[in-house]
C-alpha positions in Angstrom: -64.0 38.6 45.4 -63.9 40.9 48.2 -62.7 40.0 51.5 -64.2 41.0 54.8 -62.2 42.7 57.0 -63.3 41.1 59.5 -61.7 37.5 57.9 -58.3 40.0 58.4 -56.3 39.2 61.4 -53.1 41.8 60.7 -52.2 43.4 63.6 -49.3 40.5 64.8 -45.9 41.3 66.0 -43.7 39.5 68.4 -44.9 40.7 71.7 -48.6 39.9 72.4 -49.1 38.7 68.7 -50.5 35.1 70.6 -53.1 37.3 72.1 -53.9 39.2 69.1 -54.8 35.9 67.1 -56.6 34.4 69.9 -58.5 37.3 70.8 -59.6 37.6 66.8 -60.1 33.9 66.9 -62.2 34.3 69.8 -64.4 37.1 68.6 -65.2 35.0 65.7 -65.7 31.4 65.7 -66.8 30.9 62.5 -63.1 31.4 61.1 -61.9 27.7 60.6 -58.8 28.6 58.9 -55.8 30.9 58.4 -53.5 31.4 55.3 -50.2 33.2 57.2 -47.6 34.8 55.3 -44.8 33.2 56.6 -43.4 30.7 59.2 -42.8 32.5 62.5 -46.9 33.4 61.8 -48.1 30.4 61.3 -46.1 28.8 64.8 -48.0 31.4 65.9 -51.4 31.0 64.7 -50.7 27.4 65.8 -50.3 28.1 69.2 -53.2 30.8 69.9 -55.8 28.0 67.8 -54.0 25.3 70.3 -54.5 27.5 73.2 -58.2 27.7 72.7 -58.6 24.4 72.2 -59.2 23.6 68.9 -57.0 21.0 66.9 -55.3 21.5 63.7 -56.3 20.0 61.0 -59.4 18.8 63.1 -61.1 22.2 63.4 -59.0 24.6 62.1 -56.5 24.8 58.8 -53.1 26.4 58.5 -51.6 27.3 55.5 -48.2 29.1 55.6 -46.1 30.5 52.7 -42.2 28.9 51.7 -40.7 26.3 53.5 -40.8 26.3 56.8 -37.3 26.4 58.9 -38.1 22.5 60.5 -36.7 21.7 63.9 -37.5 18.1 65.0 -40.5 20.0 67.2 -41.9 21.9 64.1 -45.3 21.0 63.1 -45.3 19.6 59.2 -47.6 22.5 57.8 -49.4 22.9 54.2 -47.3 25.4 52.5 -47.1 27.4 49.6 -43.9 26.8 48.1 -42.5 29.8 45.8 -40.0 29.7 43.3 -37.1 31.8 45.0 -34.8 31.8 42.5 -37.3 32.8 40.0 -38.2 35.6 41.8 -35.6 37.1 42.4 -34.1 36.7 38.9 -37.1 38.3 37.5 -37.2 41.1 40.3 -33.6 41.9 39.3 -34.2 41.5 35.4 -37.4 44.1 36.0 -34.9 46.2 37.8 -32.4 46.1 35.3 -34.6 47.0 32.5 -36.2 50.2 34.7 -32.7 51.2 34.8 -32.0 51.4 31.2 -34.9 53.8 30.5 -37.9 50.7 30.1 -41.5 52.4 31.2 -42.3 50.1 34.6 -45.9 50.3 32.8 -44.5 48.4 29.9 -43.3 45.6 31.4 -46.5 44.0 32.0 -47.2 41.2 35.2 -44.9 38.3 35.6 -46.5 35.2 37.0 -44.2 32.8 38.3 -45.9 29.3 39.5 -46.1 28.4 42.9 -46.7 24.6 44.2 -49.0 23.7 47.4 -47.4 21.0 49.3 -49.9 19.1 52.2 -48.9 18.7 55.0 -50.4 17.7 58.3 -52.1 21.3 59.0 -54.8 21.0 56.4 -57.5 18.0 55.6 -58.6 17.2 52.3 -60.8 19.2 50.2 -64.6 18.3 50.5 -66.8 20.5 48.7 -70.4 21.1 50.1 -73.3 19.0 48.9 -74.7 20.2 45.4 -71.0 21.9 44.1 -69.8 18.8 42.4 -70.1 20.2 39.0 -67.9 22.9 39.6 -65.5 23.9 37.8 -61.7 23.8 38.7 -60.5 27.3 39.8 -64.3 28.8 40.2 -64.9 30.8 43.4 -68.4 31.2 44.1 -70.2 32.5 47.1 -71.0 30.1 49.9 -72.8 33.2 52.2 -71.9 36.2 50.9 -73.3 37.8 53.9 -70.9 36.3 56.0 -67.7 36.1 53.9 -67.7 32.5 53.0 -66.1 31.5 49.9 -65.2 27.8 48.1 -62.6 27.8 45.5 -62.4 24.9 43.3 -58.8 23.4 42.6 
C-alpha cells in the first residue's frame, strides 16, 4: 500500500503547527482522520479539526501513539499503546549484540505487540456496504485514485 502524499501532513512544529494542520485540513476535506505520532500532535490536530468546525469523533478520528499525559482537561483519545519496556530491552539487547561483533543484518526484525485502546476520539468500525466477507487484517482499495483505504481488524 502506497500512501499519497497528499494524506501526509508532516510539516508541524510548535509555532504555527495549528495552522499547518488546518491549512492541510482545509485544502482537503476528504481527510476524515489523522493517526499522530504522539500526544502534543494529536492536542494539536484536535484543536486545528475543532477550529474548523468539525467534531471529533463525529466527523473526524484521532488516533495518537502511547499514553497520553491526562490533565483533568485532556480529551480521552484512541491510542496505540506500545510496550515501553519491551522496547527498549530489545533496543539495548540489539545493541549489545552489534557490540560484540553480531552482523546488524543477522539479527533479523523484532516485532513487539502493540494494543489499541478506544477512547472517545474514534467511532466504531463500520465497513462499507458489500465488505462483510472480508477478511480480518485485509487492506483493499476503497478509490485507489483518491488514496482511500479500509483495513479489516
Amino acid at each position: 500500500m502506497v500512501l499519497d502524499p497528499v494524506f501526509v501532513c508532516s510539516d508541524i512544529s510548535a509555532d504555527g503547527g495549528i495552522e499547518a494542520v488546518k491549512d492541510h485540513l482545509a485544502e482537503h476535506p476528504e481527510i476524515t482522520a489523522a493517526f499522530t505520532s504522539e500526544f502534543s500532535i494529536a492536542m494539536l490536530v484536535k484543536r486545528a479539526v475543532e477550529d474548523l468546525g468539525r467534531s471529533i469523533p463525529g466527523d473526524f478520528s484521532l488516533i495518537t501513539v502511547d499514553a497520553p499525559v491526562y490533565t483533568p482537561n485532556s480529551p480521552p483519545f484512541t491510542y496505540l499503546q506500545q510496550n515501553e519496556h519491551t522496547i527498549g530491552q530489545q533496543a539495548v539487547e540489539s545493541l549489545h549484540a552489534i557490540i560484540m561483533g553480531a552482523d546488524p543484518s543477522s539479527l533479523g526484525d523484532v516485532q513487539i505487540p502493540a494494543r489499541l485502546l478506544p477512547g472517545g476520539s474514534t467511532l466504531p468500525l463500520q465497513k462499507p456496504p458489500g465488505w462483510e466477507n472480508k477478511n480480518p487484517g485485509s487492506c483493499q482499495s476503497l478509490d485507489e485514485n483518491q488514496g482511500v483505504y479500509h483495513v479489516f481488524l
